[in-house]
Backbone of each chain as nested JSON, in Angstrom:
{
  "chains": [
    {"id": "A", "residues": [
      {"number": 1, "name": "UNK", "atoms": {"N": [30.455, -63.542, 48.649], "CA": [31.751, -63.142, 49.207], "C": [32.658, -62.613, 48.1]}},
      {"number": 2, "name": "UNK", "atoms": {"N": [33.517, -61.301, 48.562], "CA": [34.157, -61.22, 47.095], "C": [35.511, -61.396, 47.342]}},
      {"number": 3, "name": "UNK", "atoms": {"N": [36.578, -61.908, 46.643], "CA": [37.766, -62.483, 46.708], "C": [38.219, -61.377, 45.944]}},
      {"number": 4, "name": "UNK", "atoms": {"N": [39.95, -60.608, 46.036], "CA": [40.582, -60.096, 45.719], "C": [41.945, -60.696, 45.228]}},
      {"number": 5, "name": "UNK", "atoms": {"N": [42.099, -60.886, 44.109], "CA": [43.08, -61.659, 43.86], "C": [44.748, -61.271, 43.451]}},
      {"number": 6, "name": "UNK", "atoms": {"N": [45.301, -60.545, 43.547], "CA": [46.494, -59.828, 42.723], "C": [47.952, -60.935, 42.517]}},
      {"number": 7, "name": "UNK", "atoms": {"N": [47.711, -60.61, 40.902], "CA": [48.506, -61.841, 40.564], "C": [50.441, -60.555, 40.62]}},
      {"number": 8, "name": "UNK", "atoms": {"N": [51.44, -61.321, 40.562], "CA": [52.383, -60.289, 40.338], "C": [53.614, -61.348, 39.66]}},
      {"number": 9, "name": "UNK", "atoms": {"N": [54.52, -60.7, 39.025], "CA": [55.589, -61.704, 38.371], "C": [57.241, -61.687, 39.573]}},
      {"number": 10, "name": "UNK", "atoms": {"N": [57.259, -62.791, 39.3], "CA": [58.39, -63.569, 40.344], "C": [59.452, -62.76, 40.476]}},
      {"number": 11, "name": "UNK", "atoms": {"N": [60.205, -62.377, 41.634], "CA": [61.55, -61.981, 41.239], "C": [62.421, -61.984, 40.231]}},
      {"number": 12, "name": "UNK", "atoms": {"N": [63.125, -61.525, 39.614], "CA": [63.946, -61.909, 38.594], "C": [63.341, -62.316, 37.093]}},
      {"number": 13, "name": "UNK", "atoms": {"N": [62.235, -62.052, 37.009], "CA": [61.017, -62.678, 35.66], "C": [61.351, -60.809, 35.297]}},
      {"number": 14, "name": "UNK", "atoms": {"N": [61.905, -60.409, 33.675], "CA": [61.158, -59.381, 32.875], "C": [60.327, -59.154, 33.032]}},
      {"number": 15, "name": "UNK", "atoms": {"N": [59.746, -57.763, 32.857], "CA": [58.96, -56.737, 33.365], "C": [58.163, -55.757, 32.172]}},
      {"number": 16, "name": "UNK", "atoms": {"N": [58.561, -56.48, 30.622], "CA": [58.558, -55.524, 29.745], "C": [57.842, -53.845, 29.803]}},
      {"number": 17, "name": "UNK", "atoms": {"N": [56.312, -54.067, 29.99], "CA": [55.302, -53.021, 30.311], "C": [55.413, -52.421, 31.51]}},
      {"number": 18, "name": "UNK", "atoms": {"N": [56.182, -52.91, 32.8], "CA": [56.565, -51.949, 34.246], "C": [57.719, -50.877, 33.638]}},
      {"number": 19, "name": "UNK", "atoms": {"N": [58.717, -51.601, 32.703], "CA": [59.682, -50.739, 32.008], "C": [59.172, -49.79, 31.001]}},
      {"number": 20, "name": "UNK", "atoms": {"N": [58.17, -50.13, 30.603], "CA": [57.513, -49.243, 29.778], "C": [56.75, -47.766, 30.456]}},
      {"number": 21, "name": "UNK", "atoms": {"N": [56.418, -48.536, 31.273], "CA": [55.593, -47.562, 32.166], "C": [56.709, -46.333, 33.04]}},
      {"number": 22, "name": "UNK", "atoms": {"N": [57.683, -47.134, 33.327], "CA": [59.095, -46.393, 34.118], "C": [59.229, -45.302, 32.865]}},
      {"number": 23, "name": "UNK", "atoms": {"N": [59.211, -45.886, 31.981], "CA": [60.285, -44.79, 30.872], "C": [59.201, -43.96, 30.54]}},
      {"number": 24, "name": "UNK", "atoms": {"N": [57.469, -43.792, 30.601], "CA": [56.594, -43.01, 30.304], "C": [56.891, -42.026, 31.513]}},
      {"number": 25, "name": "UNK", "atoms": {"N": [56.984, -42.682, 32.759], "CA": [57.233, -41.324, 33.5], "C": [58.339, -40.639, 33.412]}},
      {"number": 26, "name": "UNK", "atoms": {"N": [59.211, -41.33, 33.276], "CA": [60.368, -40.212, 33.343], "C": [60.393, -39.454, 31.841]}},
      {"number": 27, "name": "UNK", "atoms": {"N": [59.764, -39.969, 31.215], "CA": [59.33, -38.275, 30.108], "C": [58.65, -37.755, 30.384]}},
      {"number": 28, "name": "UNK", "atoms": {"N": [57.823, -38.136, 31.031], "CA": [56.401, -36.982, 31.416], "C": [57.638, -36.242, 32.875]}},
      {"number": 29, "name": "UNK", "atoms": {"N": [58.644, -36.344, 33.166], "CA": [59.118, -35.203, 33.877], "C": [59.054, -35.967, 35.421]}},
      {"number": 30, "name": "UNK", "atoms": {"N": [58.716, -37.455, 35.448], "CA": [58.62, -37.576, 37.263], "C": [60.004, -38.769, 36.982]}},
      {"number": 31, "name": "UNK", "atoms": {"N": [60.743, -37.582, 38.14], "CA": [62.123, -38.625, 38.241], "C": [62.167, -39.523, 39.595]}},
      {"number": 32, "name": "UNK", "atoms": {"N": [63.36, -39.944, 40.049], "CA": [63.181, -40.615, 41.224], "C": [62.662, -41.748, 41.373]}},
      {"number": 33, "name": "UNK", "atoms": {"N": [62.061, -42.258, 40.105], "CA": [61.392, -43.729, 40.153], "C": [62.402, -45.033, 39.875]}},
      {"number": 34, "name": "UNK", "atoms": {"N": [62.617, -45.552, 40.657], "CA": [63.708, -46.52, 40.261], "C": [63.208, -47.706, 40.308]}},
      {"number": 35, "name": "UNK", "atoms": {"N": [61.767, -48.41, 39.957], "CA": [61.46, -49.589, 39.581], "C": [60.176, -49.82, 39.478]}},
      {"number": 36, "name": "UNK", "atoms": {"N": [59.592, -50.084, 38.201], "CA": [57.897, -50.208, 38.177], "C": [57.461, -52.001, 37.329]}},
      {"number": 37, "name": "UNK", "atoms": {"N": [56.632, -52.247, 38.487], "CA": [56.176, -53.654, 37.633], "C": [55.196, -53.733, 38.207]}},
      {"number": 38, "name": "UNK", "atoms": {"N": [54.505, -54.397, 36.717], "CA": [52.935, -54.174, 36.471], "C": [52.294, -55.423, 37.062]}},
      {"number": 39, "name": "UNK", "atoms": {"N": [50.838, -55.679, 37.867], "CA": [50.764, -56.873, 37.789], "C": [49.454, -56.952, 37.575]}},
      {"number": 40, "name": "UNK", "atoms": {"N": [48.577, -57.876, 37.828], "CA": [47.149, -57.966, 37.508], "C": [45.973, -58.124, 39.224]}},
      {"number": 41, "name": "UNK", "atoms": {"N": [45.141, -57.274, 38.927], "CA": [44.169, -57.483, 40.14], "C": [43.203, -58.196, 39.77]}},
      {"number": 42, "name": "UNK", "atoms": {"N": [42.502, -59.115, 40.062], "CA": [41.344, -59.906, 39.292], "C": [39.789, -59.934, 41.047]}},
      {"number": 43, "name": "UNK", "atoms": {"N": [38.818, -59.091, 40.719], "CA": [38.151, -59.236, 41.801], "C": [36.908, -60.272, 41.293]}},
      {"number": 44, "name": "UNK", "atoms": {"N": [36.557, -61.198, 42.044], "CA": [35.854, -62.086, 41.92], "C": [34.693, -61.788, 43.069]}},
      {"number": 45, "name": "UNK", "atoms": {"N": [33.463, -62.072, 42.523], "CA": [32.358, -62.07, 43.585], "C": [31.75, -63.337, 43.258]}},
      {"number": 46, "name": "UNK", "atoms": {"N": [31.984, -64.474, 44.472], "CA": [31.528, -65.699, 44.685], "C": [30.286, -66.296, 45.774]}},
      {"number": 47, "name": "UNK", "atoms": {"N": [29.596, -66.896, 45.296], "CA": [28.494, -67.61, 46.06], "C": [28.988, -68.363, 47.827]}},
      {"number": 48, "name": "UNK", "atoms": {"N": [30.389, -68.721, 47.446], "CA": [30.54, -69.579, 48.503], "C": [30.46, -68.716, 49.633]}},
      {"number": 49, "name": "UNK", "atoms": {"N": [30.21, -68.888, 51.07], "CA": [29.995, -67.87, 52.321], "C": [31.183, -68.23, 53.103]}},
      {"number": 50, "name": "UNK", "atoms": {"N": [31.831, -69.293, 53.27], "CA": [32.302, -69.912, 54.545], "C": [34.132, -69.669, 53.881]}},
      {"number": 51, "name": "UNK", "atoms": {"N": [34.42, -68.908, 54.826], "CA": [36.162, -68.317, 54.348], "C": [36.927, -69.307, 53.913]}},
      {"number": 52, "name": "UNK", "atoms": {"N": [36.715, -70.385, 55.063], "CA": [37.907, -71.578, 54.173], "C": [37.838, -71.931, 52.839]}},
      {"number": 53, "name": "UNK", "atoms": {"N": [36.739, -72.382, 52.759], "CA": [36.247, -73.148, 51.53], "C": [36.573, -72.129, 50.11]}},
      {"number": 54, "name": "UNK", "atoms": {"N": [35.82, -70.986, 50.853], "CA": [36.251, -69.884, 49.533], "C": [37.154, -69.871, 49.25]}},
      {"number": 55, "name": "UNK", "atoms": {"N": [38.195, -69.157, 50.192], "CA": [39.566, -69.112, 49.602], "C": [40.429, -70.738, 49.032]}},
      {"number": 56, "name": "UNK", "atoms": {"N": [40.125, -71.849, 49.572], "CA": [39.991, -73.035, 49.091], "C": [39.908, -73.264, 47.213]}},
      {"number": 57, "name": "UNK", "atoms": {"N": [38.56, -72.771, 47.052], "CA": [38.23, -72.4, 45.689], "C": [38.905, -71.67, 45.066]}},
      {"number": 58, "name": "UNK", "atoms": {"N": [39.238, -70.229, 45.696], "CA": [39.986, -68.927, 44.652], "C": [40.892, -69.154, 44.416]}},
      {"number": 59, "name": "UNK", "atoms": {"N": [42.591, -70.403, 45.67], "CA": [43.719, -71.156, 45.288], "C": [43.172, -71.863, 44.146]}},
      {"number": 60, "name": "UNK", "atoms": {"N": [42.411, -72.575, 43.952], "CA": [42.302, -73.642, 43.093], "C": [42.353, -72.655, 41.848]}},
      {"number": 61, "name": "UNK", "atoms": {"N": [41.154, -71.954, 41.606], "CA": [40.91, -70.602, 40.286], "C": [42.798, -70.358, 40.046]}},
      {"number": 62, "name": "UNK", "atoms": {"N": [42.995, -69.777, 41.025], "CA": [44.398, -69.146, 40.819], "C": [45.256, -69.953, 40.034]}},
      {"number": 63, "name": "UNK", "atoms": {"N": [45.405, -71.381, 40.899], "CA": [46.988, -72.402, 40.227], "C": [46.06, -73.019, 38.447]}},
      {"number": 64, "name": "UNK", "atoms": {"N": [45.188, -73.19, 38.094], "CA": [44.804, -73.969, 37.384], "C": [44.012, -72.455, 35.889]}},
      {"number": 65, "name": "UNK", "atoms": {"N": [43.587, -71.302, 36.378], "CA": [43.594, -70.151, 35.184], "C": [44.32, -68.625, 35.372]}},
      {"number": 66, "name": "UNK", "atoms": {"N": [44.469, -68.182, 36.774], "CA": [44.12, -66.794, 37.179], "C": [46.061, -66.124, 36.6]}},
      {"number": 67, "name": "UNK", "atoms": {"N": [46.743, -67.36, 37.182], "CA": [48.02, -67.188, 37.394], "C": [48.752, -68.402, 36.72]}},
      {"number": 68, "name": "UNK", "atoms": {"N": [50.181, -67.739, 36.061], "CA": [50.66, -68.531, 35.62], "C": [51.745, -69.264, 37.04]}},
      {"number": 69, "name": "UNK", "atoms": {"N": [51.528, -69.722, 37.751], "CA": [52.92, -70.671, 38.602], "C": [54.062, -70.25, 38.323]}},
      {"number": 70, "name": "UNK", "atoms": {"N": [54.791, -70.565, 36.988], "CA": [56.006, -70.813, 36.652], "C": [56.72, -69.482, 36.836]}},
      {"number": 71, "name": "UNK", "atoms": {"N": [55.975, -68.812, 36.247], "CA": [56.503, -66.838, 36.622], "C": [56.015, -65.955, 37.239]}},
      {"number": 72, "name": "UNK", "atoms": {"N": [54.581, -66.06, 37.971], "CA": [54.136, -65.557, 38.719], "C": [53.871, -66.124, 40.035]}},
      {"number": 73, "name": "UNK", "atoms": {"N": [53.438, -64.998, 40.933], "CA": [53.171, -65.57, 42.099], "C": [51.526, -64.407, 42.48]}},
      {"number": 74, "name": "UNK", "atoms": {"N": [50.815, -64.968, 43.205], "CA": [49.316, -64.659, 43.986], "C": [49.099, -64.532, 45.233]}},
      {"number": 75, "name": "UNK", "atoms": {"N": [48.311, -63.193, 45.563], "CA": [47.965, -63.397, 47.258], "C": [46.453, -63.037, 46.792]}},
      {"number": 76, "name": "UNK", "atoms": {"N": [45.911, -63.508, 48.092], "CA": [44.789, -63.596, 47.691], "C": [44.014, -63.072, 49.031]}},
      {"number": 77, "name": "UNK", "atoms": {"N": [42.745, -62.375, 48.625], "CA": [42.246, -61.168, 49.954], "C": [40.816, -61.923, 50.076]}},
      {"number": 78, "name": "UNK", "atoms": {"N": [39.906, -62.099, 51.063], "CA": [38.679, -62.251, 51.007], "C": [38.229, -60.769, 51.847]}},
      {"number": 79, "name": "UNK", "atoms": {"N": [37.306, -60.861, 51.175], "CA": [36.18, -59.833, 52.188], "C": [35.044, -60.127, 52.058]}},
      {"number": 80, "name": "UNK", "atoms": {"N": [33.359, -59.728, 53.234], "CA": [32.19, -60.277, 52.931], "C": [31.55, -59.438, 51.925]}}
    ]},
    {"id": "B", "residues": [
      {"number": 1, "name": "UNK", "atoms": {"N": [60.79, -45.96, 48.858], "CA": [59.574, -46.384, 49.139], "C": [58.538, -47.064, 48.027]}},
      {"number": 2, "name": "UNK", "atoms": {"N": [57.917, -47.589, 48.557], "CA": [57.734, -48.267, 47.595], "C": [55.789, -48.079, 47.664]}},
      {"number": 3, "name": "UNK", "atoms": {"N": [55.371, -47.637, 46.453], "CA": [54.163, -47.389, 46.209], "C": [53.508, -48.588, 45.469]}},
      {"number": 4, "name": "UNK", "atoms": {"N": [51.968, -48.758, 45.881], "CA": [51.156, -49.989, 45.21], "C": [50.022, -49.672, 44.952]}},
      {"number": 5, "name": "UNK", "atoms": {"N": [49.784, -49.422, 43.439], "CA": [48.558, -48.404, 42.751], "C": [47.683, -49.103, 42.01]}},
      {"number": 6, "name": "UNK", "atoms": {"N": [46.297, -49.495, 42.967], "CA": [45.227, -50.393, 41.636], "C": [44.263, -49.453, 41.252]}},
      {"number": 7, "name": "UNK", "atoms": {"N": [44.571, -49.87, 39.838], "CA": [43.92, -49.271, 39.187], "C": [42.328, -50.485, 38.635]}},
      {"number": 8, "name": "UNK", "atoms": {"N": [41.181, -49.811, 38.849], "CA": [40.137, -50.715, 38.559], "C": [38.987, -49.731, 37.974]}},
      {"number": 9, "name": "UNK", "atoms": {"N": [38.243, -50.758, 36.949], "CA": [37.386, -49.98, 36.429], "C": [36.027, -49.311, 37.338]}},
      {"number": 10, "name": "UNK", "atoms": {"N": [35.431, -48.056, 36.776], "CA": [34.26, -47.732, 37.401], "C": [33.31, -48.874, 37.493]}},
      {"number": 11, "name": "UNK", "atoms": {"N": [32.097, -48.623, 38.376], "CA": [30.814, -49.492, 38.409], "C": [30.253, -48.733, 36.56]}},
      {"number": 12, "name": "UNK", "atoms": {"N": [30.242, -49.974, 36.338], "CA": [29.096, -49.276, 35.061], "C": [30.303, -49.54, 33.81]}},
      {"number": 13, "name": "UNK", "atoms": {"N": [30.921, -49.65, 33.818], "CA": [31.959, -49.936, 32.718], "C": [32.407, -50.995, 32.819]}},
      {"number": 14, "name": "UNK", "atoms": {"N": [32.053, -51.784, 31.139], "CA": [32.366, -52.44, 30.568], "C": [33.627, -53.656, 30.845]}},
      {"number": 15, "name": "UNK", "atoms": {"N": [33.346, -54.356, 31.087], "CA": [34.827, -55.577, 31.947], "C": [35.003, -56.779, 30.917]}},
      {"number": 16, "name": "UNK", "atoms": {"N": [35.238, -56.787, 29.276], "CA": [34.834, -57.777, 28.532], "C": [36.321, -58.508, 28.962]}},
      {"number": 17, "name": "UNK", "atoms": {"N": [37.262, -58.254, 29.351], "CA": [38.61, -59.206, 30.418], "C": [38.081, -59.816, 30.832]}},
      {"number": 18, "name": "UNK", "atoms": {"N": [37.441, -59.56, 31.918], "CA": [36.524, -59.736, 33.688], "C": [35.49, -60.984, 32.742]}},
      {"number": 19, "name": "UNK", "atoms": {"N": [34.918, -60.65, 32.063], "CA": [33.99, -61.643, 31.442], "C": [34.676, -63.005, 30.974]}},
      {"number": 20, "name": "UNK", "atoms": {"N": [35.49, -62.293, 30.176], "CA": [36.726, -63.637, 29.296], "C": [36.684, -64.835, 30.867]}},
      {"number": 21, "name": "UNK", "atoms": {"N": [37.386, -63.938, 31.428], "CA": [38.043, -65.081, 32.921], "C": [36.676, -65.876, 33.379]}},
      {"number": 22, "name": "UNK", "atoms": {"N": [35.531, -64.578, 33.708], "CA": [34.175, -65.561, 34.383], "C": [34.249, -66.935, 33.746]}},
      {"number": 23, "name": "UNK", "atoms": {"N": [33.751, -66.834, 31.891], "CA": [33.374, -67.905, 31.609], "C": [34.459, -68.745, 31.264]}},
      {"number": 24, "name": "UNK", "atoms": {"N": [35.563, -68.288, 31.381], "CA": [36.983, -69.205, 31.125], "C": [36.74, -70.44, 32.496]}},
      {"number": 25, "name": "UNK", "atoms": {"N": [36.362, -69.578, 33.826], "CA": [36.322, -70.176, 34.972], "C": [34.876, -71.585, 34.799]}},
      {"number": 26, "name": "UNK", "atoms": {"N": [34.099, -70.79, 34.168], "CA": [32.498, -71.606, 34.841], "C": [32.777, -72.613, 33.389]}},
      {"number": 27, "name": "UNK", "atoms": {"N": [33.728, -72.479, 32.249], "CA": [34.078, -73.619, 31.629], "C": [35.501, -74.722, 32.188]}},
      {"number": 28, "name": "UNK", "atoms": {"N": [35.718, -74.655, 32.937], "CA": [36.768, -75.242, 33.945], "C": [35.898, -75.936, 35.274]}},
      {"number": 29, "name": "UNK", "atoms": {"N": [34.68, -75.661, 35.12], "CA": [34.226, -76.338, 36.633], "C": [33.653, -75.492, 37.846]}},
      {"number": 30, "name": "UNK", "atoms": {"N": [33.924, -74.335, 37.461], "CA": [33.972, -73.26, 38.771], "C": [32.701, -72.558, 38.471]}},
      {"number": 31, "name": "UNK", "atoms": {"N": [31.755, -73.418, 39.439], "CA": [30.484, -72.255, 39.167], "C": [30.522, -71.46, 40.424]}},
      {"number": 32, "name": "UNK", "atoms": {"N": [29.151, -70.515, 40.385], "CA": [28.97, -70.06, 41.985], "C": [30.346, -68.764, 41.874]}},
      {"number": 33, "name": "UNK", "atoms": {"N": [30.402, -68.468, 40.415], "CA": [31.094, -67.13, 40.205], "C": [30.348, -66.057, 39.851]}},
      {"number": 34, "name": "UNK", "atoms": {"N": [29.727, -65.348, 40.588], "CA": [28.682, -63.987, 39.564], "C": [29.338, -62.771, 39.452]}},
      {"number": 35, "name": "UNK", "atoms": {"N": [30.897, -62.725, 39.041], "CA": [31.343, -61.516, 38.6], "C": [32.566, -62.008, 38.859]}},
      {"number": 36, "name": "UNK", "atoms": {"N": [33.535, -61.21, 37.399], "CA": [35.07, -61.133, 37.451], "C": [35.266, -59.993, 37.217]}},
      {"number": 37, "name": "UNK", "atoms": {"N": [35.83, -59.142, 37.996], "CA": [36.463, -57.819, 37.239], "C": [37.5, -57.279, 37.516]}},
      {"number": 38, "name": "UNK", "atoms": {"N": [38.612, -57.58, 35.804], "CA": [39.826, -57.219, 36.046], "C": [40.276, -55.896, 35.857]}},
      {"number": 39, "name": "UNK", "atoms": {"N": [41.628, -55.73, 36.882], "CA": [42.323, -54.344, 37.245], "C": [43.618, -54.554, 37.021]}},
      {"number": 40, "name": "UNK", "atoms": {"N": [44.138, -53.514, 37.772], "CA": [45.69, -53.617, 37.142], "C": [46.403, -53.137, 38.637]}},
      {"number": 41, "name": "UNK", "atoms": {"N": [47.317, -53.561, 38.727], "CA": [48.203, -53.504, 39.871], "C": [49.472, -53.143, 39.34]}},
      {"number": 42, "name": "UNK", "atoms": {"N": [49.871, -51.794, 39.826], "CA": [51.1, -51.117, 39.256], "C": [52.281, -51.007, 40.608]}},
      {"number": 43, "name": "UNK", "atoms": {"N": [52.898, -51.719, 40.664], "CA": [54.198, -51.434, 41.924], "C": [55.315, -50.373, 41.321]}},
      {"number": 44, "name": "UNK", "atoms": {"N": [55.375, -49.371, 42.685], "CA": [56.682, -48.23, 42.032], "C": [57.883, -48.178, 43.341]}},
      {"number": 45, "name": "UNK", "atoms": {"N": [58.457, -47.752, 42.861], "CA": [59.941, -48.057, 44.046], "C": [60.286, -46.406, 43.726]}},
      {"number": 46, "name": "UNK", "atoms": {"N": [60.076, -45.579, 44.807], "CA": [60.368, -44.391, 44.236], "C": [61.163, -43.755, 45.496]}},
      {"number": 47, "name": "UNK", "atoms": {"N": [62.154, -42.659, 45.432], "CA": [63.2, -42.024, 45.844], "C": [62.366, -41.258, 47.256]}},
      {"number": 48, "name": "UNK", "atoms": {"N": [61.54, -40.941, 46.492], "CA": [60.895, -39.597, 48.122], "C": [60.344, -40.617, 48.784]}},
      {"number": 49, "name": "UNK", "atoms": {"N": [61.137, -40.192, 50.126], "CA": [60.684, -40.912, 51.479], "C": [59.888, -40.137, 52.278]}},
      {"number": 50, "name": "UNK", "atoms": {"N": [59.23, -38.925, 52.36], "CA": [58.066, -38.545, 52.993], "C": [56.857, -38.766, 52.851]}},
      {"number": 51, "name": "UNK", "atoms": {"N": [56.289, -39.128, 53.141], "CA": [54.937, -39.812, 52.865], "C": [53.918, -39.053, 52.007]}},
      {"number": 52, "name": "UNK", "atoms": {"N": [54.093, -37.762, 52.736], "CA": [52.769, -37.048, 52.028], "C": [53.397, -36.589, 50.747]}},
      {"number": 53, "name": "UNK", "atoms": {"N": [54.188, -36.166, 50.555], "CA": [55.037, -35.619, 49.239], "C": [54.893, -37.196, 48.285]}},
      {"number": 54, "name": "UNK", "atoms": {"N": [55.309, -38.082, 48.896], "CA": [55.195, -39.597, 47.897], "C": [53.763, -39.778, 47.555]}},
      {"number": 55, "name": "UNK", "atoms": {"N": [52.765, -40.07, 48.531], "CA": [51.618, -40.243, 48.016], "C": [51.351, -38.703, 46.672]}},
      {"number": 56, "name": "UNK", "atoms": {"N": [51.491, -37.727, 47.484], "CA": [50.843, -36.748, 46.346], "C": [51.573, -36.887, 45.14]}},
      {"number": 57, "name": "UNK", "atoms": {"N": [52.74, -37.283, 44.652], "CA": [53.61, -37.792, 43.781], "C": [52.811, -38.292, 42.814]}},
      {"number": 58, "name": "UNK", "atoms": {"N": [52.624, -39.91, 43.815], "CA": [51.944, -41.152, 42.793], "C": [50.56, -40.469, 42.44]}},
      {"number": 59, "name": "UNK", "atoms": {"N": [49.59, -39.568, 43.363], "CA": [48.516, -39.254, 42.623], "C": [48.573, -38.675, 41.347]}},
      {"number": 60, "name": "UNK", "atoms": {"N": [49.936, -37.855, 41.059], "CA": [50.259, -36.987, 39.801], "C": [50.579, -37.783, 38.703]}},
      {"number": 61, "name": "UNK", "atoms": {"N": [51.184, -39.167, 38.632], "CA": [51.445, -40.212, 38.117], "C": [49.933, -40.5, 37.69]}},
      {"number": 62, "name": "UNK", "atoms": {"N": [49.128, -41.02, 38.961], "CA": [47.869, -41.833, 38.466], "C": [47.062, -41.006, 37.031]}},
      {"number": 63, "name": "UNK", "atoms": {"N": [46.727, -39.516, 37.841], "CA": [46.036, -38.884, 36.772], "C": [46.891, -38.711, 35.395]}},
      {"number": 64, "name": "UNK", "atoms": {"N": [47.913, -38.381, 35.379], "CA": [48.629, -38.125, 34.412], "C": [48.973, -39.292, 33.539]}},
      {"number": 65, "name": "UNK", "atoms": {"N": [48.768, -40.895, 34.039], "CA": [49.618, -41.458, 32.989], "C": [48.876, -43.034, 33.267]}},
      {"number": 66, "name": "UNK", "atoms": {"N": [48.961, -43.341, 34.821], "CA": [48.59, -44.8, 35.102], "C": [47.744, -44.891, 34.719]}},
      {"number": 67, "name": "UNK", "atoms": {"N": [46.104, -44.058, 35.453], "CA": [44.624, -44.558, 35.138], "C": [44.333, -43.41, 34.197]}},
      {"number": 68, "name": "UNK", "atoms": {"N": [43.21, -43.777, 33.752], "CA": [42.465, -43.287, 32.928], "C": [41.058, -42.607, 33.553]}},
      {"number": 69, "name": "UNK", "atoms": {"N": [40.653, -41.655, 34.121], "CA": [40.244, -41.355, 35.257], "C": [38.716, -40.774, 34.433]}},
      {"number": 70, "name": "UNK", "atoms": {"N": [38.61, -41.292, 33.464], "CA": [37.21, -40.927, 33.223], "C": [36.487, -42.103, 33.016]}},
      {"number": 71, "name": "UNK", "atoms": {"N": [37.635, -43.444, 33.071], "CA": [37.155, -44.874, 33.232], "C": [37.174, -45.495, 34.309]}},
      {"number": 72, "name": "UNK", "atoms": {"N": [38.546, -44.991, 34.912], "CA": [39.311, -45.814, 36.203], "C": [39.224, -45.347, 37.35]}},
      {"number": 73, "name": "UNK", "atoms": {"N": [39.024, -45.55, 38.411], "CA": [39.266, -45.546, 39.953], "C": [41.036, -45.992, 40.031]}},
      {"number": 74, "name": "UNK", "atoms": {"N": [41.578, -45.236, 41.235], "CA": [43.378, -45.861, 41.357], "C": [42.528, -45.306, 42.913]}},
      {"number": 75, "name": "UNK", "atoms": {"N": [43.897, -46.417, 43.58], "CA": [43.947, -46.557, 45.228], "C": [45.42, -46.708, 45.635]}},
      {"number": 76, "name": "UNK", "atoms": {"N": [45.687, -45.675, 46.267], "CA": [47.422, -45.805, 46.674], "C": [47.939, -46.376, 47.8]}},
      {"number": 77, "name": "UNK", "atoms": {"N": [48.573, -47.136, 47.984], "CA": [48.637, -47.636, 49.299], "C": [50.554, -47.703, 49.481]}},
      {"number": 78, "name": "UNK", "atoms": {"N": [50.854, -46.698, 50.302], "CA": [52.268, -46.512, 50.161], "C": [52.904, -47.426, 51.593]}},
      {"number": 79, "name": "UNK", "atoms": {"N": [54.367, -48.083, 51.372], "CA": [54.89, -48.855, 52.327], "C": [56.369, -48.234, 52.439]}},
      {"number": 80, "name": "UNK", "atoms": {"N": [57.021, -48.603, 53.335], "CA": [58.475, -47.766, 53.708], "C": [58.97, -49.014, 52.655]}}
    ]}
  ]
}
């Protein structure tokens, strides 16, 4: 089963590299962008079959390495 | 509107991230993982509200600056 994980940072948490990325476009000439933040996709392909349990597991992966809690937040996708 | 651009590596290229996390995971307890592979999740908040003009936008972004398109795959998925 493969789990889709996208980690992203909390409201109000700095953005350093989304700001970085904002200010690369607007030199490269694309205006109109008024907010970029970066976050992380992490795809996992797991043994477990049965949806609960998986996603069961990928929360656990998430709160304990994938994601930091304190400043980030996770949703998490299954597909077969 | 607000655009959501993952960027992830090709099949066949190199994931030594994606690896870090596997065995970060299967040294934490978590077996029954046979693949990590990390991407990047870029959120944009941008001015043009027509859809097709926004998507073709962010594609000019992707090639030009987000992905790296002789490594990377990007997937746009635009929301009001």
């Amino acid at each position: 089963m493969k789990a889709k994980v996208l980690v992203t940072l909390k409201t109000g948490v700095l953005d350093p590299q989304g700001k970085a990325v904002q200010h690369a476009l607007a030199a490269l000439g694309f205006f109109g962008v008024n907010d970029v933040r970066q976050g992380k996709l992490i795809e996992l392909d797991i043994d477990e079959t049965d949806p609960a349990k998986a996603r069961e597991s990928v929360e656990t992966m998430c709160r304990s390495l994938l994601a930091n809690t304190v400043i980030e937040n996770y949703t998490i996708d299954l597909a077969d």
